[in-house]
C-alpha positions in Angstrom: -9.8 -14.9 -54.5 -12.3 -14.9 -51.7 -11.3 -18.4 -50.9 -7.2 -17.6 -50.2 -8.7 -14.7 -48.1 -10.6 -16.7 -45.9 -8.4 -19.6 -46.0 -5.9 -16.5 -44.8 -7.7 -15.4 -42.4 -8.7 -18.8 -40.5 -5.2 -19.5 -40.3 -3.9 -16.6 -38.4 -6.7 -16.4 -36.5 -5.3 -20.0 -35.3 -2.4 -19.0 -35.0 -3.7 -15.7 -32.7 -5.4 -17.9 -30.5 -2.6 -20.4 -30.6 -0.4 -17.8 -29.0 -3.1 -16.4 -26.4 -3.0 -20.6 -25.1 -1.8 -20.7 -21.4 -0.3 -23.7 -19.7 -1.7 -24.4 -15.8 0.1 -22.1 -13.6 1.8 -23.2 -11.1 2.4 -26.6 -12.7 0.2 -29.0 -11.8 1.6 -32.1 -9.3 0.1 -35.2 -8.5 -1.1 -35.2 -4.8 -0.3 -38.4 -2.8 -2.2 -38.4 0.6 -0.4 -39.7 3.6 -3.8 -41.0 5.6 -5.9 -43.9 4.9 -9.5 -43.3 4.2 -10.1 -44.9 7.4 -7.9 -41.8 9.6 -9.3 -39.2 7.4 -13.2 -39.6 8.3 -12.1 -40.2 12.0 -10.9 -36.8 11.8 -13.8 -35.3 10.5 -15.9 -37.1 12.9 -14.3 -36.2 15.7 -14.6 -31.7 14.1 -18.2 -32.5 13.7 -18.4 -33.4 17.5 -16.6 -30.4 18.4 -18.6 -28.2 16.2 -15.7 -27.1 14.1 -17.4 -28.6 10.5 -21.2 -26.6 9.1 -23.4 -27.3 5.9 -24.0 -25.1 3.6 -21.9 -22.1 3.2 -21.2 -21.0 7.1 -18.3 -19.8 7.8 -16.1 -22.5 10.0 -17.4 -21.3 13.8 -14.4 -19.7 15.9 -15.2 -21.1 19.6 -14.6 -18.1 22.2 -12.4 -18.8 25.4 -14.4 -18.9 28.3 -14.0 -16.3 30.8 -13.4 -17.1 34.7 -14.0 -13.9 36.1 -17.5 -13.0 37.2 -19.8 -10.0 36.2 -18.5 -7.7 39.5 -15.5 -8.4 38.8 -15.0 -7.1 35.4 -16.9 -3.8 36.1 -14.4 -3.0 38.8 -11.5 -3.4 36.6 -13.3 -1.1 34.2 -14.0 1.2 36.5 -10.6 1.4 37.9 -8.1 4.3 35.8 -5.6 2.2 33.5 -2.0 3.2 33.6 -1.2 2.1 30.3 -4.1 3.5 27.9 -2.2 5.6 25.3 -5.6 6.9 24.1 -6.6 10.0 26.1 -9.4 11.5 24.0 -10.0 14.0 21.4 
């Protein structure tokens, strides 16, 4: 009798698991690259010359624009009142 039991139990543990079985979602497809080998690490040169690739786990390094207007410059437009500010304190 302790046999069938166990023999019982195996199976629908089997068929438990069988039920709990997922299939890949979403479906896996077969990628087909469009560049030669040759194109691709021309690329990748050319982002480690600009800076754009890091080692490790860095994040990928946003360059900032440049600004063209000089240091006295930009204090006199802050210290000019702003007609469009919709903030106007507490």
């Amino acid at each position: 009798m302790n046999a069938k039991q166990i023999l019982v139990s195996v199976v629908l543990f089997a068929a438990a698991g069988a039920a709990f079985a997922e299939t890949a979602y979403p479906p896996e497809t077969k990628f087909v690259s469009t560049k030669t080998r040759a194109e691709v690490i021309a690329e990748l040169k050319q982002a480690q010359a600009q800076g754009l690739v890091t080692n490790g786990d860095n994040y990928p390094i946003v360059q900032e624009p440049r600004s063209s207007l000089t240091r006295a410059q930009v204090m006199s437009t802050l210290s000019q009142p702003s007609s469009n500010e919709s903030y106007h304190g507490a």
